[in-house]
N, C-alpha and C positions, 0 to 999 in steps of 0.2 A: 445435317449432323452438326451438333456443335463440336466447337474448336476444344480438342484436347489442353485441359489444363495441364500448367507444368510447379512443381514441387513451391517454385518460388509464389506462386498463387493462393498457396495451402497456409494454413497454422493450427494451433494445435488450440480445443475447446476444452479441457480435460483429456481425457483419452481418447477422443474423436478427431478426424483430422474434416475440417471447415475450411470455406474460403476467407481471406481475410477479410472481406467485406461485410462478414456476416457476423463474424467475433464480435463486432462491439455490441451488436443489439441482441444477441442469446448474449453475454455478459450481463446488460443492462438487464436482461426481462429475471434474471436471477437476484441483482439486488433490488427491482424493485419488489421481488417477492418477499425478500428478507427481512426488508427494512427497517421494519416496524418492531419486529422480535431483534434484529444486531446484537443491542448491548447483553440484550439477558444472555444470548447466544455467545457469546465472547466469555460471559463469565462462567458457563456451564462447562462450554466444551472444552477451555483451558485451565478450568479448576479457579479460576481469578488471577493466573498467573500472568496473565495478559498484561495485567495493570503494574505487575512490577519490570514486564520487557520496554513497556513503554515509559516507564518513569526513568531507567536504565538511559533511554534515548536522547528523552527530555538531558538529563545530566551527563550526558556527551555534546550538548548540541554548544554549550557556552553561552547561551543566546545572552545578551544583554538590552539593559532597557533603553529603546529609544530606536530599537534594532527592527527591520522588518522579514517575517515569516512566512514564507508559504508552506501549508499545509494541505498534500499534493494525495488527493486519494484521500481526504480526511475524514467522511465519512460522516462521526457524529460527532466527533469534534473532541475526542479524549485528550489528543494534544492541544488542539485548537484553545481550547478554554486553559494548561496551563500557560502555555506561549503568551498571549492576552495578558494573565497578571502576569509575568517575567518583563513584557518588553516596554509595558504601561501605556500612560495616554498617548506618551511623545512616541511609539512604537505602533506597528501595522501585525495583525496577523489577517492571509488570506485562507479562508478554508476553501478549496478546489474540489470537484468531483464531476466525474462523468455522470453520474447518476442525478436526474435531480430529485427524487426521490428518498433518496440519502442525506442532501444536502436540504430537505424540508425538515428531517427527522433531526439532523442537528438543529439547526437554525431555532428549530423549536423547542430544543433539550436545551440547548446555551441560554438562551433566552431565558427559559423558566429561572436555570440557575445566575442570574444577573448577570452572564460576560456577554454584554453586545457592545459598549462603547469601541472599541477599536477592530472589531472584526469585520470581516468583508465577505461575502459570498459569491460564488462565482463558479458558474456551471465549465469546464474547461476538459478537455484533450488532453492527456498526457504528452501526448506526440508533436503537439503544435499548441504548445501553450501562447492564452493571448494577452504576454507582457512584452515589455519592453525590454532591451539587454540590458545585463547589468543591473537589476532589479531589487533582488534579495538577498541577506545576509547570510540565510540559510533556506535548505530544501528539506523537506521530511517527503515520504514516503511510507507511510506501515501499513504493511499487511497490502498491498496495490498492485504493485509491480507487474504479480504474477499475472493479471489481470489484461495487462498488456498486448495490446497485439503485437506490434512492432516497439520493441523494450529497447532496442539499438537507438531507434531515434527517438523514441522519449528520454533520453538518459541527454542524448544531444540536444534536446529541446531545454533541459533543465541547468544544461550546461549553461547555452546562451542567457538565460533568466537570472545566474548568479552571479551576484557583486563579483570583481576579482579580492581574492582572501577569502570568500564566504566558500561553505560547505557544504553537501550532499551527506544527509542519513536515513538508510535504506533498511527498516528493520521489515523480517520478511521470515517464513518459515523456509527451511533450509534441511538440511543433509544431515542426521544424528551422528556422531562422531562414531557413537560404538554399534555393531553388530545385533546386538541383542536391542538395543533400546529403538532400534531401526524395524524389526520385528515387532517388536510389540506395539512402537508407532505405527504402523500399518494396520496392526489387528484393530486397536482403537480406533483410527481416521477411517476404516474400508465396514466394520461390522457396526460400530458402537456409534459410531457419531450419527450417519444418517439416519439410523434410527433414531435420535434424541432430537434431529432436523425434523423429523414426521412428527413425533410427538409435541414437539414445543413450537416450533413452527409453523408446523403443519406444510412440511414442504422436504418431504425426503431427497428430492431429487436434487436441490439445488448444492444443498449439502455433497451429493456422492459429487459432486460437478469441482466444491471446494477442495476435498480429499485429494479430487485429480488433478486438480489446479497448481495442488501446491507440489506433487511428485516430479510434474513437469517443469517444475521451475529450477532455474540453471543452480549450478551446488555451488558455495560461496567460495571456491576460487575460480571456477568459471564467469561469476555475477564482477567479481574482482577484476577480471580481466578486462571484461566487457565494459566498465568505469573507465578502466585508465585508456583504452580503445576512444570513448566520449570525449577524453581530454581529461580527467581529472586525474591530479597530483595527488601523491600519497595514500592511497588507497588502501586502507585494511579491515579488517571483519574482527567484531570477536562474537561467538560462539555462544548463547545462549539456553541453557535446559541442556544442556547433552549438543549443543546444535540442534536441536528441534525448529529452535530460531537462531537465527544470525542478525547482529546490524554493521552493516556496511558503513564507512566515511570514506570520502574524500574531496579533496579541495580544487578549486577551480584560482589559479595564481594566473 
């Protein structure tokens, strides 16, 4: 017989409960499904509203030139490529990703659009990231997090990574404020989206995997708490779309 697993062994896959040894690689086989479709898939299913939460981001981060960036869960590189021109030649952006799949599909979107001179790529762990303390001036996160097996010690991983003074922003789908727009988020993420996953992706499933992903992901004063628990100073959230999204700061002194 095998040994009874116990609750601290489990996490959560969307609405499935998994062992955590196995969350990174069903994660991973989802974005390497996606990959390919991401952008069009970002601007379909948030109407293109995507691009104004993360410009929102971009314009909390302060970043200045000469400044270095990591861009943690980056994906295709929507920050990554502004970060690059803000911080200039004398400045670093890293784009990070679990997936390397994701980080092809940037690597090769930046590229087409001319931002390679100061960028870095680099397949890395949320959890056990492989910098140095003291590193960066800033952390981004979008859209990732949830993705996370263990978010406790990624948060403490990004900790160690940042300069003292530098910042942590965590924009992430989150907890609609009102009743009604919570409802109707749900009809849309649970009826409407994985269908337009099938259609346009051709990958219904990975979609309903998203919808679940993000329900399970903690509400932004719990993600608040769980910050200043990491060590980070001054912690606060504001509320984007209704709360549909939220981005999180806070600072490492």
């Amino acid at each position: 017989m095998k040994p009874e697993q116990s609750s601290e062994d489990k996490t959560h896959f969307g609405y499935k409960d998994v062992d955590k040894n196995q969350k990174e690689s069903l994660v991973a086989d989802v974005f390497h499904s996606v990959a390919a479709k991401y952008d069009i898939m970002n601007d379909v299913m948030s109407f293109g509203i995507h691009r104004l939460w993360k410009r929102f981001t971009i314009d909390a981060s302060n970043v200045r030139p000469g400044q270095k960036v990591l861009d943690l869960a980056g994906g295709t590189g929507d920050l990554t490529r502004k970060f690059s021109q803000i911080v200039g030649d004398t400045g670093q952006v890293v784009l990070a990703d679990i997936n390397d799949s994701m980080i092809k599909v940037g690597r090769e979107k930046l590229h087409n659009l001319g931002a390679v001179g100061n960028i870095e790529y680099v397949q890395a762990n949320a959890q056990a990231l492989p910098f140095a303390e003291n590193t960066f001036d800033l952390v981004t996160i979008a859209f990732g997090l949830r993705n996370v097996t263990d978010k406790d010690e990624a948060l403490r991983s990004i900790y160690r990574v940042l300069k003292p003074g530098g910042r942590l922003l965590v924009l992430e789908f989150s907890k609609p404020e009102q009743e009604w727009l919570n409802k109707a988020y749900d009809f849309y993420s649970f009826k409407i989206l994985p269908e337009m996953g099938g259609l346009i992706a051709n990958d219904k499933d990975s979609y309903q995997y998203l919808s679940e992903s993000i329900r399970m992901h903690p509400n932004q004063e719990t993600l608040k708490g769980m910050m200043e628990n990491a060590g980070f100073d001054q912690v606060d959230y504001t509320n984007l779309t209704g709360g549909i999204v939220a981005l999180h700061k806070g600072f490492k002194f």
